[in-house]
C-alpha positions in Angstrom: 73.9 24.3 81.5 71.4 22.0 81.0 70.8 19.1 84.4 68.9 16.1 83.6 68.5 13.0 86.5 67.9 9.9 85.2 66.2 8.2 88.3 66.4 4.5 88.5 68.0 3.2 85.7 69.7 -0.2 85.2 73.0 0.4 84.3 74.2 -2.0 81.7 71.3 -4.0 82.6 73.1 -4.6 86.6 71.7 -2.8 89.4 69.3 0.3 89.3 71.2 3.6 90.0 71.0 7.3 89.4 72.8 9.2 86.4 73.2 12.8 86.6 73.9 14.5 83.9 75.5 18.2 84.1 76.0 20.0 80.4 78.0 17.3 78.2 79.5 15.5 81.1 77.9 12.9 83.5 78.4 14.2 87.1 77.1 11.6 89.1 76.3 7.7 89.4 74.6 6.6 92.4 71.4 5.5 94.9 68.8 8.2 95.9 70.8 11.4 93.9 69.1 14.6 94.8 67.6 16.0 91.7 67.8 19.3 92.9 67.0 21.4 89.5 67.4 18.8 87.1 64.8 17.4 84.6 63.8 13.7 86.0 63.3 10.9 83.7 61.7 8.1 85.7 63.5 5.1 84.4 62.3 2.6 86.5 62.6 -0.9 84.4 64.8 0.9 81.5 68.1 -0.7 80.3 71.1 2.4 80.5 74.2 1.8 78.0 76.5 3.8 76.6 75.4 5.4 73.3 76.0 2.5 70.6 78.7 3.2 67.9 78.2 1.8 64.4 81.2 0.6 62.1 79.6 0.4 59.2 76.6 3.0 57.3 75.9 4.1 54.3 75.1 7.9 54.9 74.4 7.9 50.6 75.7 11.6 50.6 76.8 13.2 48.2 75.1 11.8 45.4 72.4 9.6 46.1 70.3 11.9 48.3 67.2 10.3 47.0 68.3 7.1 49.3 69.7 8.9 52.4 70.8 11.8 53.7 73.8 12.6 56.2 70.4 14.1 58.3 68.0 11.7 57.7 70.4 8.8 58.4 71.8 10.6 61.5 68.1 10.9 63.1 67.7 7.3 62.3 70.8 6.4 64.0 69.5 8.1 67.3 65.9 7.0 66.7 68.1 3.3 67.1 70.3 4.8 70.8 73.2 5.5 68.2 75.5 8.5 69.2 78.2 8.2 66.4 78.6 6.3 63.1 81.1 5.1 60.7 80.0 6.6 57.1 81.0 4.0 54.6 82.8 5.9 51.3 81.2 4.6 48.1 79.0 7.7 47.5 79.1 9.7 44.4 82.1 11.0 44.1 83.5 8.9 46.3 85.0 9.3 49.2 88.4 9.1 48.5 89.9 12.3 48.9 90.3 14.9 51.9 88.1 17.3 50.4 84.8 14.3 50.3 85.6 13.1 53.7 85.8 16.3 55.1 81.9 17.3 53.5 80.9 13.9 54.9 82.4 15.1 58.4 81.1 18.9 58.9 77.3 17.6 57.9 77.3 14.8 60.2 78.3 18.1 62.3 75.7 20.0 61.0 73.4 17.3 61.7 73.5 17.1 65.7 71.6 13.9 66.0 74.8 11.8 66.0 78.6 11.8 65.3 79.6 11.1 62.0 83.0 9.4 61.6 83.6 9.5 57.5 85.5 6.3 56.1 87.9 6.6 54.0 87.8 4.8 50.3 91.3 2.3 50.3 91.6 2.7 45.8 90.6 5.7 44.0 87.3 4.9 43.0 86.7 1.9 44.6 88.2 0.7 41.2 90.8 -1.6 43.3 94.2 -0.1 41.2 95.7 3.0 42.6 96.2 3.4 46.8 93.5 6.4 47.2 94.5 9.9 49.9 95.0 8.0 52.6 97.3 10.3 55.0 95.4 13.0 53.3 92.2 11.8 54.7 93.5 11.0 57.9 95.3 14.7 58.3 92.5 16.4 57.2 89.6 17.7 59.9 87.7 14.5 59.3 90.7 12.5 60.9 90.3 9.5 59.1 91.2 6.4 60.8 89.2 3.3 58.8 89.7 2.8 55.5 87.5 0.5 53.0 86.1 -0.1 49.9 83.0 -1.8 51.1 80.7 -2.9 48.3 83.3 -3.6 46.7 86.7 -6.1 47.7 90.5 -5.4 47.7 91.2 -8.0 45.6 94.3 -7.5 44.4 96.5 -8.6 47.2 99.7 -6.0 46.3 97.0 -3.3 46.8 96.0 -4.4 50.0 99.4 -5.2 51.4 100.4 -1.7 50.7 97.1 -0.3 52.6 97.7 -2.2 55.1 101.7 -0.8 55.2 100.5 2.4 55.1 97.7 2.6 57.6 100.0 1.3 60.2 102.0 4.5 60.5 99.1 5.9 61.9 97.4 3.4 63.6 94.8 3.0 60.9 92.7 0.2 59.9 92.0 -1.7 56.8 88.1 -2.7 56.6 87.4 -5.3 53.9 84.5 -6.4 51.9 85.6 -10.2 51.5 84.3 -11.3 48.6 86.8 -13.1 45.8 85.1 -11.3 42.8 85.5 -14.0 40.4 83.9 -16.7 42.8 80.6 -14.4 42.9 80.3 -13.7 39.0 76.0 -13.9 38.8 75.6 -14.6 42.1 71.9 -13.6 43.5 72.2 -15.4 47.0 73.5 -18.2 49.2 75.1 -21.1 47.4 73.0 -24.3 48.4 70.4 -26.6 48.5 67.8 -23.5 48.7 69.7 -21.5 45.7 70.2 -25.4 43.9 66.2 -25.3 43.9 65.1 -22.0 43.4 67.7 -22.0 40.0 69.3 -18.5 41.8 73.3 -18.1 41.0 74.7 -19.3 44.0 77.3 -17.2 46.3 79.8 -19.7 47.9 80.8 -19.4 51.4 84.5 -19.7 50.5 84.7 -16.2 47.8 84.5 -14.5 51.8 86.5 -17.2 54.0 89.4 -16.7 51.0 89.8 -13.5 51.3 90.0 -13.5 54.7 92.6 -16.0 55.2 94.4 -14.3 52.8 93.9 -11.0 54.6 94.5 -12.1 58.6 97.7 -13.2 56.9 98.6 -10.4 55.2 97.9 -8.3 58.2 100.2 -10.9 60.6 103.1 -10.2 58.1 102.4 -6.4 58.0 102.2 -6.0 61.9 98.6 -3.9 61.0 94.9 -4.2 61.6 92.6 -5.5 59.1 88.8 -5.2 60.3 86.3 -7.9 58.4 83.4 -6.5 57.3 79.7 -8.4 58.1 81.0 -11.7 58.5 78.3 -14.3 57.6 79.5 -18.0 57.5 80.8 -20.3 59.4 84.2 -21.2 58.1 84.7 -17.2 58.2 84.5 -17.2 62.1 87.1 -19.8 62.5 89.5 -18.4 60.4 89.2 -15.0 62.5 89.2 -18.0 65.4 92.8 -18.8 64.0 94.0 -15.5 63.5 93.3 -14.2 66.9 94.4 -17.2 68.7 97.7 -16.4 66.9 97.5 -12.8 68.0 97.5 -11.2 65.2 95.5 -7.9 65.1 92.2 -9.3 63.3 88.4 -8.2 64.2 85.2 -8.5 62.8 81.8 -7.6 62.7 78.5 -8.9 62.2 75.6 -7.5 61.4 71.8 -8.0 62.9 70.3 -9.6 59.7 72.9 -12.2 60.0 72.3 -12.9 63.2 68.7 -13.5 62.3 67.5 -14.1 59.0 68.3 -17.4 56.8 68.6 -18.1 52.9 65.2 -20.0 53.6 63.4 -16.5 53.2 64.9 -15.8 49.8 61.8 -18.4 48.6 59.8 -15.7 48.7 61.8 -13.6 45.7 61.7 -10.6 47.9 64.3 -8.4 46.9 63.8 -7.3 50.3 66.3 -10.2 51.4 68.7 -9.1 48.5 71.8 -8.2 50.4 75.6 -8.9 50.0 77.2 -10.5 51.3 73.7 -13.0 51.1 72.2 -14.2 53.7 73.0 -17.8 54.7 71.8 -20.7 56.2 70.5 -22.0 60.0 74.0 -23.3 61.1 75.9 -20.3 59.8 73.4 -18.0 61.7 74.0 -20.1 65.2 77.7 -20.1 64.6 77.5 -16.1 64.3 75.8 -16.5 67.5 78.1 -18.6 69.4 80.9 -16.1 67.8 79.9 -13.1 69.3 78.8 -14.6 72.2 82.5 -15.9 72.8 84.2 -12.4 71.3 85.4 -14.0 68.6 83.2 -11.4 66.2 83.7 -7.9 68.4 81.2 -6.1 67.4 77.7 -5.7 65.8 77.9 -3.3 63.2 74.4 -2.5 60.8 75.7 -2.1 57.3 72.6 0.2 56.9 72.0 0.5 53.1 69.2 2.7 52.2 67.6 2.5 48.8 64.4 4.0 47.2 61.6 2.3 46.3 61.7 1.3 42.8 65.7 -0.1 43.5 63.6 -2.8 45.7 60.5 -2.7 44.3 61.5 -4.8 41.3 62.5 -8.0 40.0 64.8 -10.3 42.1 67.6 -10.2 39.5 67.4 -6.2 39.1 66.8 -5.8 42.5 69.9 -3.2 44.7 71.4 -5.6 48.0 71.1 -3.9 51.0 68.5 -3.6 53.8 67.8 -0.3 56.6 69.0 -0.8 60.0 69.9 1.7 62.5 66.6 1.6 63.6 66.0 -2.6 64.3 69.8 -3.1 65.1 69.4 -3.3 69.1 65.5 -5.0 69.1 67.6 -7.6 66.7 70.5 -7.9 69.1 68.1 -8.3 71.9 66.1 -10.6 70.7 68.9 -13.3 68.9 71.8 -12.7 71.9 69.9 -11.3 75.0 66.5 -12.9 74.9 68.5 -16.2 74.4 70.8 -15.8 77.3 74.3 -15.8 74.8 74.6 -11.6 76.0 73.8 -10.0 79.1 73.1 -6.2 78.5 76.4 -5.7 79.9 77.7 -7.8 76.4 75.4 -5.9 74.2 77.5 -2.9 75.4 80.7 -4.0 74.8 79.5 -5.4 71.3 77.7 -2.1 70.7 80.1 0.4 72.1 82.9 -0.3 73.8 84.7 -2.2 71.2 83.2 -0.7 68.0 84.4 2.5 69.6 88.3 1.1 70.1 88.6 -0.2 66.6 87.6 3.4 65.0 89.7 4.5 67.4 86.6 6.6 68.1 87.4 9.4 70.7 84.4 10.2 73.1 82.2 7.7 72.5 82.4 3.8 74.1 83.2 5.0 77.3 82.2 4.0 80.9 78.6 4.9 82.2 80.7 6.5 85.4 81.5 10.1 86.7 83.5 12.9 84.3 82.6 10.5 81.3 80.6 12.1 78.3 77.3 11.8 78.5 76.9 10.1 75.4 73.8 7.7 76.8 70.8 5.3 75.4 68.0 4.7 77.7 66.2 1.1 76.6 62.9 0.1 77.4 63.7 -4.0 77.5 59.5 -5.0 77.7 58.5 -3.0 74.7 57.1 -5.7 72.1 56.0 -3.7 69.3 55.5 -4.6 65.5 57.9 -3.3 62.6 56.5 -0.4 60.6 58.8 1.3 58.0 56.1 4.4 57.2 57.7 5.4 61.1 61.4 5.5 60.1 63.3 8.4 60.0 65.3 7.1 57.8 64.5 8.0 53.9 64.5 4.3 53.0 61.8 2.1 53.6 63.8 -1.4 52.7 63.9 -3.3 55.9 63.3 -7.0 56.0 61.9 -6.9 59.3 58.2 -4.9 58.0 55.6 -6.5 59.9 57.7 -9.0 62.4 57.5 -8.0 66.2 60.6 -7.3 67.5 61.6 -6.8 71.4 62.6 -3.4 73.0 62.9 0.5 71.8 65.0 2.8 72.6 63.0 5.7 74.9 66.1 8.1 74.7 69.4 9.2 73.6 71.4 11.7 74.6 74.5 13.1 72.5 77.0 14.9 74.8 74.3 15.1 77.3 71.3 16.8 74.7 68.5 14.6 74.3 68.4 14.2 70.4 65.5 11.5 71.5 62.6 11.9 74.4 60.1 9.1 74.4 61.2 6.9 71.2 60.2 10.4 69.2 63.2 12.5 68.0 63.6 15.7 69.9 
C-alpha cells in the first residue's frame, strides 16, 4: 500500500497540519507526523480541500467523441482538483435508459482520473413527452440518483410533477434546465440594453425565474427535491430565497462564468461567450455573488460543454452555447468569492464538495479532511498567477472564454482514493 505525507498543508485554508495518507484511506491529521516511509510532498503555503465534486458535465460520450471523451474530460476534471463528476445525459443516444447510463458509468471506471456519476435523462429523448427509465436507471450498476434533461427544459408541467412523484421513492432528484421555451424563441443572448443595441434576439430573465417558481412549487406540493441548474439572474436567486425560507427542498447551482463574465462581452460577437442560459448583466453577477456567499445557491457546479473548433469558430448566429470548465472552475471561484473576501477556503469547500456531494447523494466523496475518511484530496497552490492557455488543456475542447486572462491559483495535486492522478499541475 502506497504512504504519501503531505507535510504542512493548510487545511481548508485554517491552520497548517499533516495528512497521511495510507492506501485509499487518510490515516492521520496532525503537527510534526513522522513520515516514516511515506512519499513527502512539501506543501508549505498550499491550500488542502476535499476533492471538488461537479453537478453538472458534459462527458459528450457516446456520440460526440470528437468534442469529449469520458477520458479526456475525466483528466480535465483532475487537471481542475475534481475527484467525481455528474455526466449530464444529452449524448447521442441519450442517456435515458439503464443500458447508456451504465456505458457512461464503467468508462468513467475505466478512466481512473475521476468518478463519473452518469445523469439520468427525465423524457425519453429529451423530447419532454414520455417519463424516460427512471427506477431502471437508478437500479442499474450506475445507481442513478439525478435526473435531467439539461439543454433542454421540462416544460410541460404534468411531466415534471410526475418526475418529481417518482424520484421521491428513492430519494432522487429532479435537475432542471429553466428556460420557458416559448419566451426564448431566437434568442442569441441577454435581453437588454446591450442585446437592444447590438440588434441580438434577446433572452429574458423571466423564461428561467418562471420556471422556477413554477418548479420550487411543484416540488413543495410533491414533498421532493428539485435541483436548479446554473442559475444566472437575479429574480432567480430570490425565488430559490422564497422557496427555502419556506423549507421546501429547493437547491441550486451556479456556475463560474456567471460568477464572472457580463453580457458586456457579447460586443465582441465571440461565439466564445455563446452559452445558455446567456450570460447577464453586472448586478445579476454581484447578486450570484452575494447568493452563494449567503448559501442561498449551494453549490458551484461547471456545466462544462466541450465543442470542436468549427461549432465555435463560426458566425454568432450559428455558433453551439457552451464554454470548457473543469479546468478554470476553482482559479474562477478564487478569484470572484475568495480573493473578494465573500468565501473563505473553508466556503469554497462546502460550495465545491460538501454540498454538491449531498445533493447527488454522492457516496465517498465530500467528506471530512479527518482520520478513516477517503483520501479523495486537492492540494491548491493559492499564489499561483498564471495566464489562460487552452493548447494546455486536457480537455479535447479548446472553447473557454477565459483564453488569455490571468487567473489566480492551480491545482498542484489530486489524489483519487489516495492515488495521485495529478503531481505538480501535470497529470500523473
Amino acid at each position: 500500500m502506497t504512504k504519501i505525507l503531505v507535510r504542512g498543508a493548510r487545511v481548508l485554508g485554517g491552520a497548517a497540519r499533516d495528512v497521511l495518507i495510507d492506501g485509499e484511506t487518510i490515516a492521520e491529521v496532525g503537527a510534526g507526523l513522522d513520515a516514516g516511509d511515506a512519499t513527502v510532498i512539501e506543501a508549505d503555503g498550499l491550500v488542502l480541500l476535499p476533492g471538488l465534486v461537479d453537478l453538472h458535465t458534459h462527458l459528450r460520450e457516446p456520440g460526440r467523441e470528437d468534442s469529449e471523451t469520458v477520458l479526456t474530460g475525466t483528466k480535465a476534471a483532475a487537471i481542475g482538483g475534481f475527484t467525481a463528476v455528474h455526466a449530464m445525459a444529452n449524448t447521442f443516444p441519450v442517456a435515458d435508459t439503464a443500458g447508456v447510463v451504465e456505458q457512461v458509468w464503467r468508462l468513467g471506471r475505466e478512466s481512473g482520473y475521476c468518478d463519473v456519476q452518469p445523469i439520468g435523462a427525465v423524457t425519453v429523448g429529451l423530447a419532454g413527452k414520455q417519463l424516460a427509465e427512471l427506477g431502471a436507471m437508478h437500479d442499474s450498476a450506475a445507481g442513478v440518483r439525478v435526473f435531467s434533461d439539461d439543454g433542454k427544459c421540462v416544460d410541460d408541467a404534468v411531466i415534471m410533477r410526475r418526475a418529481l412523484e417518482y424520484v421521491k421513492a428513492f430519494d432522487g432528484v429532479v435537475a432542471q434546465h429553466a428556460q420557458e421555451p416559448r419566451l426564448t424563441e431566437g434568442a442569441q443572448m441577454n435581453e437588454g440594453v446591450v442585446s437592444a443595441e447590438l440588434g441580438l434576439g434577446g433572452w429574458p430573465a423571466v423564461a428561467e425565474e418562471s420556471i422556477i417558481a413554477r418548479d420550487v412549487l411543484l416540488a413543495a406540493h410533491v414533498g421532493s427535491r428539485v435541483h436548479i441548474c446554473h442559475l444566472s439572474t437575479a429574480g432567480s436567486v430570490e425565488l430559490v430565497r422564497w422557496a427555502k425560507s419556506k423549507g421546501w427542498n429547493v437547491t441550486a447551482e451556479v456556475t463560474p462564468h456567471h460568477l464572472l463574465l457580463t453580457d458586456e462581452l457579447v460586443r465582441s460577437y465571440n461565439p466564445v461567450y455563446k452559452v445558455n442560459p446567456p450570460l447577464r448583466t453586472e448586478a445579476d453577477v454581484l447578486a450570484l455573488r452575494e447568493a452563494l456567499a449567503d448559501g442561498t445557491i449551494d453549490c458551484v457546479a461547471t456545466d462544462h460543454a466541450p465543442h470542436p473548433h468549427e461549432d465555435k469558430d463560426c458566425e454568432w448566429a450559428a455558433a453551439a452555447m457552451g464554454m470548457v470548465g473543469l479546468e478554470t472552475a476553482l482559479s474562477v471561484v478564487q478569484q470572484t468569492m475568495v480573493d473578494t473576501g465573500l468565501l473563505d477556503w473553508a466556503g469554497v469547500a462546502d460550495r465545491m464538495s460538501f454540498r454538491p456531494a449531498r445533493i447527488g447523494r454522492l457516496e465517498g466523496h465530500g467528506r471530512p479532511v479527518s482520520a478513516g475518511e477517503p483520501a479523495n484530496l486537492t492540494l491548491v497552490d493559492p499564489a499561483y498567477r498564471g495566464v489562460v492557455d487552452p493548447a494546455g488543456f486536457a480537455s479535447r475542447s479548446r472553447n473557454t472564454p477565459y483564453e488569455g486572462r490571468e487567473l489566480p491559483g492551480r491545482v498542484t495535486h489530486t489524489f483519487l482514493r489516495g492515488r495521485a492522478t495529478v503531481v505538480d499541475g501535470n497529470l500523473a
